[in-house]
Rosetta silent file (secondary structure, phi, psi, omega in degrees, C-alpha in Angstrom):
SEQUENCE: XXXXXXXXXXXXXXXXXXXXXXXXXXXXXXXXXXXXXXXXXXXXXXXXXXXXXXXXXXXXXXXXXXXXXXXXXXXXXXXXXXXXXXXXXXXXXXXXXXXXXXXXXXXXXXXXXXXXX
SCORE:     score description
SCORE:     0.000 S_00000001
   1 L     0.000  127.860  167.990   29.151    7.705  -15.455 S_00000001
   2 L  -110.357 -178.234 -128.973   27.224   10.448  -16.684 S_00000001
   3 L  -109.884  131.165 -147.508   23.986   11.220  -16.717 S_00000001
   4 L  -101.826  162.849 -166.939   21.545    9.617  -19.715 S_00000001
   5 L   -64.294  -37.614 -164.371   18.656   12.125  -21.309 S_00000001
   6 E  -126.869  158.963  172.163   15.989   10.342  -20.111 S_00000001
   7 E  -118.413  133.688  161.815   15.339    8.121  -16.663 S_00000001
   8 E   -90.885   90.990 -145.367   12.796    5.341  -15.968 S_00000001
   9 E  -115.958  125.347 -178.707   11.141    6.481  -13.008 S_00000001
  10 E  -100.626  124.580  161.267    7.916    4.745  -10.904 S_00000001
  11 E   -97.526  151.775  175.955    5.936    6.898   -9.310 S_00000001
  12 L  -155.216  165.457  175.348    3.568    5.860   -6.428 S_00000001
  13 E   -74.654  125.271  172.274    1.459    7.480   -3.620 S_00000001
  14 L   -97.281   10.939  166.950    3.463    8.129   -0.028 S_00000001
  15 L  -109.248   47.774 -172.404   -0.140    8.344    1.473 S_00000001
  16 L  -106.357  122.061  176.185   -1.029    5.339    2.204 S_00000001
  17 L   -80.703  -49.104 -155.005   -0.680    4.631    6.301 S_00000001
  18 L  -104.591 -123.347 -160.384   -1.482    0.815    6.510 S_00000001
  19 L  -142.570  109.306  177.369   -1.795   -1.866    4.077 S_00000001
  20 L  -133.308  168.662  148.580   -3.311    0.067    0.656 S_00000001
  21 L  -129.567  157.123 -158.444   -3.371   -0.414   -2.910 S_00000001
  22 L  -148.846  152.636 -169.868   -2.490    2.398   -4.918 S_00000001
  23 L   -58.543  116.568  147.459   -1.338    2.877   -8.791 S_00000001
  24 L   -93.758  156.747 -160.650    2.370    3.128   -9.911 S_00000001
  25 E  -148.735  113.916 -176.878    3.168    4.876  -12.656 S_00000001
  26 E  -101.063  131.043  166.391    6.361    3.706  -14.611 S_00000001
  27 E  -153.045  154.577  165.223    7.299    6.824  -17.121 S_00000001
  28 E  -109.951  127.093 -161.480   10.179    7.976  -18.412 S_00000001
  29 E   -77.007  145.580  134.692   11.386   11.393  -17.263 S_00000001
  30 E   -61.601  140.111 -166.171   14.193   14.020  -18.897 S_00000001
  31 H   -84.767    1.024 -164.696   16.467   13.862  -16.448 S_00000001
  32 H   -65.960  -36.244 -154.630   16.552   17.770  -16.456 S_00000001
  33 H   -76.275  -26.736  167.485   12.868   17.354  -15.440 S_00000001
  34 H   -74.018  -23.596  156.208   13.802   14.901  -12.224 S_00000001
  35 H   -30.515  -76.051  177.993   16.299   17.313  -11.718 S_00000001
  36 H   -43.344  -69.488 -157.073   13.610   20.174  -11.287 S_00000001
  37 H   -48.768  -49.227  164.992   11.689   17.880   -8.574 S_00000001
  38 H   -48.916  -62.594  178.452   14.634   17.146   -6.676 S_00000001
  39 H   -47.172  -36.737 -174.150   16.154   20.832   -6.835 S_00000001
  40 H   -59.025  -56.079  169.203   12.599   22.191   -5.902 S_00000001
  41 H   -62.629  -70.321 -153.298   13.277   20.409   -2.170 S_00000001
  42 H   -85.653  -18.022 -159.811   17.187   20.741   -1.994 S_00000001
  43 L    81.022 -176.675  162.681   18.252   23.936   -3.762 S_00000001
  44 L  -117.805   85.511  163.983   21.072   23.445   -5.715 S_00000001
  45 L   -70.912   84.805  170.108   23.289   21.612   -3.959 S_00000001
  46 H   -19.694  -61.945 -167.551   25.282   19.429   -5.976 S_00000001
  47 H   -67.056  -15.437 -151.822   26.827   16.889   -3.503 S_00000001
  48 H  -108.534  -49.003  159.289   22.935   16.539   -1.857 S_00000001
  49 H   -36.060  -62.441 -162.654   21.421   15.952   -5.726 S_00000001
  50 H   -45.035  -53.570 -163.961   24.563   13.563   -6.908 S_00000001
  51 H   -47.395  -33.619 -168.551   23.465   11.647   -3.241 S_00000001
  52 H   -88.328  -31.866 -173.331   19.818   11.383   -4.135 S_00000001
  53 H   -81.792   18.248  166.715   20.385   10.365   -7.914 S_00000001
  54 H  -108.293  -48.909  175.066   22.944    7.321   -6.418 S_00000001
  55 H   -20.804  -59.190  169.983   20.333    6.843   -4.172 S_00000001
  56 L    76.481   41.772 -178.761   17.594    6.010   -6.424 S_00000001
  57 E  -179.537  120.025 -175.414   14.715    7.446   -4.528 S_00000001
  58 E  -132.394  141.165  173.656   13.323   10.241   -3.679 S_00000001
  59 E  -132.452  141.416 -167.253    9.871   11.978   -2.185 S_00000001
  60 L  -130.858  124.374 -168.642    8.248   14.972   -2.916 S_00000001
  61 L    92.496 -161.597  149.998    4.651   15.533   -1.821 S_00000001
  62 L   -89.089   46.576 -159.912    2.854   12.910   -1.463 S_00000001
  63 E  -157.094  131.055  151.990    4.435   10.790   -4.202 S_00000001
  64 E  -110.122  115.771  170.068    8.071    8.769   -4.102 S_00000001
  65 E   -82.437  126.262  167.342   10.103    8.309   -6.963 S_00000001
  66 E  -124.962  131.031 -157.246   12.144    5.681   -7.669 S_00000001
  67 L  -137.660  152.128  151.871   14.853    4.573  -10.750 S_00000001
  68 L   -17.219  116.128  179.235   17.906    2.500  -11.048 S_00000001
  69 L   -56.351  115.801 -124.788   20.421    3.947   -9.257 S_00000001
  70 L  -139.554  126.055  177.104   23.029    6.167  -10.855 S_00000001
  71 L  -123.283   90.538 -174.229   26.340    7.071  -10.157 S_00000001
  72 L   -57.396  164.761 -130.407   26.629   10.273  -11.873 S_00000001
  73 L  -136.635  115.787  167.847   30.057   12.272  -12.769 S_00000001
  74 H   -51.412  -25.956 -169.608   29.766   15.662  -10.085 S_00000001
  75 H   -82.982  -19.101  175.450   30.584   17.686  -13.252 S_00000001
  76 H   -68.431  -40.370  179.845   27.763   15.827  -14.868 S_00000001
  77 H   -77.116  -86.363 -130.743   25.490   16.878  -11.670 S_00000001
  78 H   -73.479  -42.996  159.485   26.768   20.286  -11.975 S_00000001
  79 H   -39.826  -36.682  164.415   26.135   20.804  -15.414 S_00000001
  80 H   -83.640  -83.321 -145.550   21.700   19.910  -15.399 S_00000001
  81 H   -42.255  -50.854 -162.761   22.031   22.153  -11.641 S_00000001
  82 L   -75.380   20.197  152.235   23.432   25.539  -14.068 S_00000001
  83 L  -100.646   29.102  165.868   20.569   25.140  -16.257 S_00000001
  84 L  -115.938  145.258  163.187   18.518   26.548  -13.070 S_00000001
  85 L   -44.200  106.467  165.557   18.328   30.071  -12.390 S_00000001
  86 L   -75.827 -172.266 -177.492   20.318   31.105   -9.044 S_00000001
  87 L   -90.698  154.852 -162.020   18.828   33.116   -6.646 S_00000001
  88 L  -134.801  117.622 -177.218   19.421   36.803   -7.208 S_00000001
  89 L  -109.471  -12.468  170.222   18.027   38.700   -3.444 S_00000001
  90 L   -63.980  -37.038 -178.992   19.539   42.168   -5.223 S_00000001
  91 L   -56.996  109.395 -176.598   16.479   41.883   -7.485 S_00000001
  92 L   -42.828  177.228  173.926   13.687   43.527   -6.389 S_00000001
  93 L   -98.270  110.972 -176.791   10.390   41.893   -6.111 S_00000001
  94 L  -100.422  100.517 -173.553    8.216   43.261   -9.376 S_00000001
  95 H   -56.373  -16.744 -178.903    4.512   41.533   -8.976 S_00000001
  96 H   -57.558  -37.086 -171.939    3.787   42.077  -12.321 S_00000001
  97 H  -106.164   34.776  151.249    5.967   39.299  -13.822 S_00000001
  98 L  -104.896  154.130  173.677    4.227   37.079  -11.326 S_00000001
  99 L   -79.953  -75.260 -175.854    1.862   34.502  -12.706 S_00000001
 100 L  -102.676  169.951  144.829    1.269   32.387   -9.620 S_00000001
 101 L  -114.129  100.968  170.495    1.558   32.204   -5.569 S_00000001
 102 L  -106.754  119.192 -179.458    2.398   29.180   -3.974 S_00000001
 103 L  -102.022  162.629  179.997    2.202   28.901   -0.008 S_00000001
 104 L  -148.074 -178.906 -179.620    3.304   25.759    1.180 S_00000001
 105 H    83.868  159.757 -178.156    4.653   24.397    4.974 S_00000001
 106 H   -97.206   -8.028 -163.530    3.267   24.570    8.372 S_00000001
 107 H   -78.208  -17.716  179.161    5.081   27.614    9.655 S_00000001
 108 H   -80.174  -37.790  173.145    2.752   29.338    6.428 S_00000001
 109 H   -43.905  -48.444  158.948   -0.222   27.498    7.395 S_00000001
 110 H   -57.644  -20.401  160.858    0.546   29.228   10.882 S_00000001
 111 H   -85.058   -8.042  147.213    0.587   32.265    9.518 S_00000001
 112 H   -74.497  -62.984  161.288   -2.481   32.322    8.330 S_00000001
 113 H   -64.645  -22.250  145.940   -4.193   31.425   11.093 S_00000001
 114 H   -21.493 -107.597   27.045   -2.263   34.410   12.908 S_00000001
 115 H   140.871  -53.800  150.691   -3.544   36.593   10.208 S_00000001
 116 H   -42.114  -55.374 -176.142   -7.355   35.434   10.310 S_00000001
 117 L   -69.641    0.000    0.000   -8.017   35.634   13.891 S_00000001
């Protein structure tokens, strides 16, 4: 099967502990752009994408997405992964063509407090 332009994907809140009520939000994604969410967590690993888009459900954050389940073509998977940038570690680091800084995790969190005290 391959993989259709757009997905219908419900989002909801994964912070709820108990018994809550909390919005879903049915929209429909590009699938390049559910791509991006997934790849941001997995790298790009093909066979570990293909798994989560048969899957139908994935969470990132505080938020799980979920869609009809899909059984995607791997060449289909691999094709939306090469429209991401690999990682290149000969390139230096130039700060200039950064924008942003995002820390995220607990070992950075830890590392902070290191860093304070």
């Amino acid at each position: 099967m391959s993989l259709p332009d757009t997905i219908r994907v419900r989002i909801f809140s994964e912070s709820v502990e108990s018994v809550g009520i909390t919005p879903v939000v049915s929209q429909l994604m590009v699938t390049r752009d559910l791509a991006a969410t997934i790849v941001a967590v997995t790298g790009k690993n093909p066979e570990r994408v293909r798994e989560i888009l048969i899957r139908g459900s994935f969470v990132s954050g505080g938020s799980r997405f979920r869609w009809e389940n899909l059984v995607p073509d791997p060449a289909d998977v691999e094709a939306v992964l090469a429209t991401f940038p690999d990682a290149d570690p000969g390139r230096p680091f130039d700060p200039a063509l950064c924008s942003a800084a995002v820390l995220q995790g607990l070992a950075v969190a830890a590392l902070c407090m290191v860093l304070v005290s």
